[in-house]
GUTI-302877 format. One record per residue (C-alpha): residue in one letter; x, z, y. Coordinates in steps of 0.5 Angstrom, whole numbers, padded with zeros to 4 digits, always signed. Example, Ala and Ser with C-alpha at 12.3 -4.5 7.8 and 13.67 -1.06 7.14 Angstrom:
BEGIN
A+0025+0016-0009/S+0027+0014-0002/
//
This chain:
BEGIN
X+0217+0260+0232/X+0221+0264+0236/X+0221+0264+0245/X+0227+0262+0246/X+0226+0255+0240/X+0219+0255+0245/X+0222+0254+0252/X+0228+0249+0247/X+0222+0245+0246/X+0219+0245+0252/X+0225+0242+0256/X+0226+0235+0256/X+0232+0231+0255/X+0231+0225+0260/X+0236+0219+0262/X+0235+0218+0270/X+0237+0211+0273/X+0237+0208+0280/X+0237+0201+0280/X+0236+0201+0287/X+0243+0206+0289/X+0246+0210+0285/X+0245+0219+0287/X+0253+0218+0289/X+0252+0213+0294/X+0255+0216+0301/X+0250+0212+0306/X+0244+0217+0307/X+0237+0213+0306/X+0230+0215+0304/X+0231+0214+0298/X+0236+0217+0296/X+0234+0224+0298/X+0227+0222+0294/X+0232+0220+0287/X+0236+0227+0289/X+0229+0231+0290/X+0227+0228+0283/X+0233+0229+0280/X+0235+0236+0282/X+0226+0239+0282/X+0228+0237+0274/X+0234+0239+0273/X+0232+0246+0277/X+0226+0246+0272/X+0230+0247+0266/X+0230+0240+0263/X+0237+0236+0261/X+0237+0229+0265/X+0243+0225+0264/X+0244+0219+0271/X+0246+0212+0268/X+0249+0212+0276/X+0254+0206+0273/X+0250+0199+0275/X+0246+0197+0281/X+0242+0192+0280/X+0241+0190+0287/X+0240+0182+0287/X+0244+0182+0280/X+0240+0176+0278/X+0243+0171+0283/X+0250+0175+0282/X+0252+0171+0275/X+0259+0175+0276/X+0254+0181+0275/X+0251+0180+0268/X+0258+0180+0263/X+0258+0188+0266/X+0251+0189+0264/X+0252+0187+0257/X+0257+0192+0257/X+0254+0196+0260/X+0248+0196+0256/X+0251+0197+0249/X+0255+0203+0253/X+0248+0206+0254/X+0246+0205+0248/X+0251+0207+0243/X+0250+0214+0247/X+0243+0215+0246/X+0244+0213+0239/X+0248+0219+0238/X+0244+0224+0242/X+0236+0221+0243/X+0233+0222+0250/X+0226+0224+0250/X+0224+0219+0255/X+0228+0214+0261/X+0226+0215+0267/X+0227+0209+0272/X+0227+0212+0280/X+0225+0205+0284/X+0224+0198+0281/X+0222+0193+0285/X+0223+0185+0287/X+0230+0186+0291/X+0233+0191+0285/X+0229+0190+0278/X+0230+0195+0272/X+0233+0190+0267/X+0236+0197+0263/X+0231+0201+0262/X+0225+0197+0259/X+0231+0193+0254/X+0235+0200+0252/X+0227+0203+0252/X+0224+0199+0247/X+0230+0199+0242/X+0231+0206+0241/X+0223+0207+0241/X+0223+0211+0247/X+0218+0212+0252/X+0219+0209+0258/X+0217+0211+0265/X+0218+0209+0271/X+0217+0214+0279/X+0216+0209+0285/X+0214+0203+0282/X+0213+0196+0287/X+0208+0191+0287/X+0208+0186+0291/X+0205+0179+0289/X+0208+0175+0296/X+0215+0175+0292/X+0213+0169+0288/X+0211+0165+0293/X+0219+0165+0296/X+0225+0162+0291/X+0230+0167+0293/X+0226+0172+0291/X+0221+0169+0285/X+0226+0172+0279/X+0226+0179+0283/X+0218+0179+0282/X+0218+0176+0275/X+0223+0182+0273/X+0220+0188+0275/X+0213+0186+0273/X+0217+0185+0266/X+0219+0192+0268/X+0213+0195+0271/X+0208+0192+0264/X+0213+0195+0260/X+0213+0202+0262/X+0208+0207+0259/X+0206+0211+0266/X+0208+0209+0273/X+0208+0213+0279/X+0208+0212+0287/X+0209+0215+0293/X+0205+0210+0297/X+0198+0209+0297/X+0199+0202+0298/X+0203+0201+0292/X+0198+0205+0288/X+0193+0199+0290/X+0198+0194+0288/X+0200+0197+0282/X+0193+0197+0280/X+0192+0190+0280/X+0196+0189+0273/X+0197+0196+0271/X+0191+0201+0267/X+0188+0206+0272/X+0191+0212+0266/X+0197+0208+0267/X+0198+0211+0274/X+0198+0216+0277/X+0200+0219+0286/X+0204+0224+0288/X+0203+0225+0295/X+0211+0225+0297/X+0214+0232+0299/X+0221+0236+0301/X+0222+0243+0301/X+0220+0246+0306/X+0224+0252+0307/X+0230+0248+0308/X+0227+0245+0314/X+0225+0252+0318/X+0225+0253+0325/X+0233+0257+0327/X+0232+0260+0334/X+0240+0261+0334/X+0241+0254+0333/X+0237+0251+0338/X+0241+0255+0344/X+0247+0254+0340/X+0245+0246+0339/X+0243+0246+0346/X+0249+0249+0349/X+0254+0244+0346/X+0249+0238+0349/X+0250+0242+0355/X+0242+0242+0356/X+0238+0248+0359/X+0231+0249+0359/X+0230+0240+0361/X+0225+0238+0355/X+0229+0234+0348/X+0226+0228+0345/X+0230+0228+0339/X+0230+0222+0334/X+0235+0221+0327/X+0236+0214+0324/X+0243+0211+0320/X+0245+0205+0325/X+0245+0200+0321/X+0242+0192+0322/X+0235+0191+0321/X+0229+0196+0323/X+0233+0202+0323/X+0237+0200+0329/X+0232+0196+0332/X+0228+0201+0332/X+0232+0207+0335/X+0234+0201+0341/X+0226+0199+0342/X+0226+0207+0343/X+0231+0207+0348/X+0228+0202+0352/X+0221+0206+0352/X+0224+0212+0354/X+0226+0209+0361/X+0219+0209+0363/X+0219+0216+0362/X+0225+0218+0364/X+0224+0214+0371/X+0218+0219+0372/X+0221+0226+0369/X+0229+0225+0371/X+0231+0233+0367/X+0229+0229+0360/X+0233+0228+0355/X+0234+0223+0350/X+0238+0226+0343/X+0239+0221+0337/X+0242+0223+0330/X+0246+0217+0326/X+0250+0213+0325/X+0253+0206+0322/X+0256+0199+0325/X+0251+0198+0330/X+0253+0205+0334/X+0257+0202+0339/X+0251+0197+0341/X+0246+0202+0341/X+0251+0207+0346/X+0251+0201+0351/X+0244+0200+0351/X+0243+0208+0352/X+0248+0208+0358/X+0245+0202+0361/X+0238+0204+0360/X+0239+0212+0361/X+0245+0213+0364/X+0246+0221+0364/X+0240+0222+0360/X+0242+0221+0353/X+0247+0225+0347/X+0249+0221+0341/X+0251+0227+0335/X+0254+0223+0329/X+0250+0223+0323/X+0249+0230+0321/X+0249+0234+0314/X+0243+0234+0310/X+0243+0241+0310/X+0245+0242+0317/X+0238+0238+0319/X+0234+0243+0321/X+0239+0246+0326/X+0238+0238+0329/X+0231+0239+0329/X+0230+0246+0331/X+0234+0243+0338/X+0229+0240+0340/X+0221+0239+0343/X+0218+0232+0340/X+0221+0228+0335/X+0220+0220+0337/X+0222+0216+0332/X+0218+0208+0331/X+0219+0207+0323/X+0218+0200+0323/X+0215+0198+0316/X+0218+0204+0314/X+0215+0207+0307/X+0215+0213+0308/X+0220+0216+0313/X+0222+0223+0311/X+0225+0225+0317/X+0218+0225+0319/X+0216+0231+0314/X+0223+0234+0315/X+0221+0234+0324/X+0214+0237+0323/X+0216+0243+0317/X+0221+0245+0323/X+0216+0245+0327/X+0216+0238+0332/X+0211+0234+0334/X+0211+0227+0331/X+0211+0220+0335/X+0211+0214+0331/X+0208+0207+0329/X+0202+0207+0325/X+0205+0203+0320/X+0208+0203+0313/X+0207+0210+0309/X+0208+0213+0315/X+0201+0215+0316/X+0202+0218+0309/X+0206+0224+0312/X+0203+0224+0319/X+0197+0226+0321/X+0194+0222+0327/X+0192+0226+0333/X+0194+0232+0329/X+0201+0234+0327/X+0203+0228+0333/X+0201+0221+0335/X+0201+0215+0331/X+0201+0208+0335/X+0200+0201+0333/X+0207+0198+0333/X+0210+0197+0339/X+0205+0199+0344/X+0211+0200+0349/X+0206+0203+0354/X+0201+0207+0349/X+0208+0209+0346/X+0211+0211+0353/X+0204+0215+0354/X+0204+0219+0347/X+0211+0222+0350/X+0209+0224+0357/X+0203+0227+0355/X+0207+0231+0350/X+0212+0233+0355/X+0207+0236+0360/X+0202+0239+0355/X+0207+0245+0353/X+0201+0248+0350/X+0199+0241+0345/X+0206+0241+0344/X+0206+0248+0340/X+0199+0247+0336/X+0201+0239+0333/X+0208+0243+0331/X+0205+0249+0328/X+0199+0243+0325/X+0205+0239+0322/X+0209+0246+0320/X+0202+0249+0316/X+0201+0241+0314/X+0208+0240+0310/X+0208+0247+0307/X+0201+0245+0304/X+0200+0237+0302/X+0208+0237+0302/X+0211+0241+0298/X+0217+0238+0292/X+0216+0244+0288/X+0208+0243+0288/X+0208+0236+0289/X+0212+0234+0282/X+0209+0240+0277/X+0204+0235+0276/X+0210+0229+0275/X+0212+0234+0270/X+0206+0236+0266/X+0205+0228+0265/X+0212+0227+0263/X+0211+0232+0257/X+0205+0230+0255/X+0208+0223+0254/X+0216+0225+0251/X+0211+0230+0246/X+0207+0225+0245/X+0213+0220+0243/X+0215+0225+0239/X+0208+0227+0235/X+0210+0219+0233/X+0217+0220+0231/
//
């Protein structure tokens, strides 16, 4: 065997599928980002990965009108994994609000394994009839797949209640850090356009949308008037954008009248620059999973100021790289924001803490090497069977 027939077969042919949100989708999310960063870490690895981006399955089991097109769909995909077979299907995100109901079906039929990345388990949704079907779908789908992965320690926990431990496996969550580097240029460049001098910059980033995203940015707003009544040059920096943008401007002029600058939603790849304007990153993250924009904020070198909820003490270091607080601690939050502002000192060693912590438990690159290696032992596997 030749070298070239030897990389040929170390490549692997994977089918790819967002039941959640397809990787087209135009409203940035957490999620999307992680579905891309998986997607393109694969593709820029050699392997040929094909997305099944045409059904989302979001809520499908109370959308009757839903399920003729997942039939067709369905026989669509088959009939072209028929005529060129995959050596496995990679699910991005099952859970009780978006099942996979195609992978393990379309999987078990063709006798190819069936893997699934960001798995969730959560035993409350059969307690609740809007959500029961959810619940009884995705534990169908969880049980049916060969190897499981997560993000999350909490769904590791859960994931191992009904899942083998050799059926699991943490990959601790990652971007690339040398897209997020501090930019000397863009920080003048930033700060003049924001009409902004030498006054310290509380940045934040979020969509505006209903639910904890808005929520959070307006407790945010709301919190930093107690600041700002104390330390008049600071000001108040906040990416994003949605249908809730208006509301949240009216509450900021009301709150901080001359104190804050809303940007619009900035390109991914443009984020840098937002972060390297600024000297703190405040953001609450209510029940937020994860929260990149937290590892995005500490790889450009910002010390963080979150709730010590959800995922995000999986990203930030408490005290290290920045402050988490228990949620919505108004005056404890408030606090953590001064002390930073007044310690110019701190403010440096907890961004460097959270620049050296992102290249070396966060990067993608590093991270998903060992998603690789399991997911060529599975197709290998498969194919020493075949």
């Amino acid at each position: 065997m030749n070298l070239a027939d030897s990389e040929q077969q170390d490549h692997m042919h994977i089918y790819f599928y967002t039941p959640f949100k397809p990787l087209g989708h135009l409203t940035p999310s957490g999620d999307l980002m992680i579905a891309k960063g998986l997607f393109n870490y694969l593709v820029c690895k050699g392997h040929q990965v094909h997305p099944v981006n045409s059904l989302r399955t979001r809520w499908i089991y109370w959308k009757p009108w839903l399920w003729p097109k997942f039939m067709l769909e369905q026989q669509r995909i088959l009939r072209k994994i028929i005529r060129n077979r995959p050596d496995l299907w990679l699910t991005y995100h099952s859970y009780y609000k978006a099942p996979d109901i195609l992978g393990p079906i379309i999987s078990k039929q063709v006798k190819i394994p069936y893997v699934i990345f960001q798995g969730i388990y959560s035993t409350k949704r059969k307690r609740n009839l809007k959500t029961l079907p959810g619940f009884i779908l995705n534990k169908q789908a969880l049980k049916s797949a060969q190897h499981v992965f997560t993000n999350r320690c909490e769904d590791l926990i859960n994931l191992n209640r009904i899942l083998p431990k050799k059926h699991l496996t943490y990959i601790s969550p990652g971007i690339k850090p040398k897209e997020f580097c501090f930019d000397t240029k863009a920080r003048s460049e930033l700060r003049y356009s924001w009409n902004i001098k030498n006054e310290p910059v509380i940045l934040s980033a979020a969509m505006f949308r209903p639910g904890v995203k808005s929520v959070g940015i307006a407790w945010l707003i709301r919190t930093c008037r107690k600041i700002f009544q104390e330390n008049k040059r600071l000001c108040l920096v906040i990416a994003g954008n949605g249908e809730e943008k208006n509301r949240l401007i009216r509450l900021a002029e009301d709150q901080l009248p001359g104190q804050f600058r809303f940007v619009g939603q900035i390109p991914q790849d443009k984020m840098y620059r937002f972060y390297s304007a600024g000297d703190i990153f405040a953001f609450p993250g209510i029940k937020e999973s994860l929260g990149m924009v937290f590892l995005e904020a500490q790889s450009c070198g910002l010390p963080v100021v979150a709730f010590a909820n959800g995922g995000i003490p999986e990203v930030v270091k408490d005290r290290e790289t920045g402050f988490l607080l228990p949620p919505y601690a108004s005056d404890m939050y408030a606090d953590a924001i001064k002390k930073l502002i007044k310690d110019k000192k701190l403010r440096a060693q907890m961004g460097e803490a959270g620049r050296q912590y992102v290249w070396r438990y966060h990067d993608l690159n590093v991270n998903y090497e060992k998603l690789e290696l399991i997911l060529k032992k599975i197709s290998q596997l498969q194919g020493t069977k075949a």
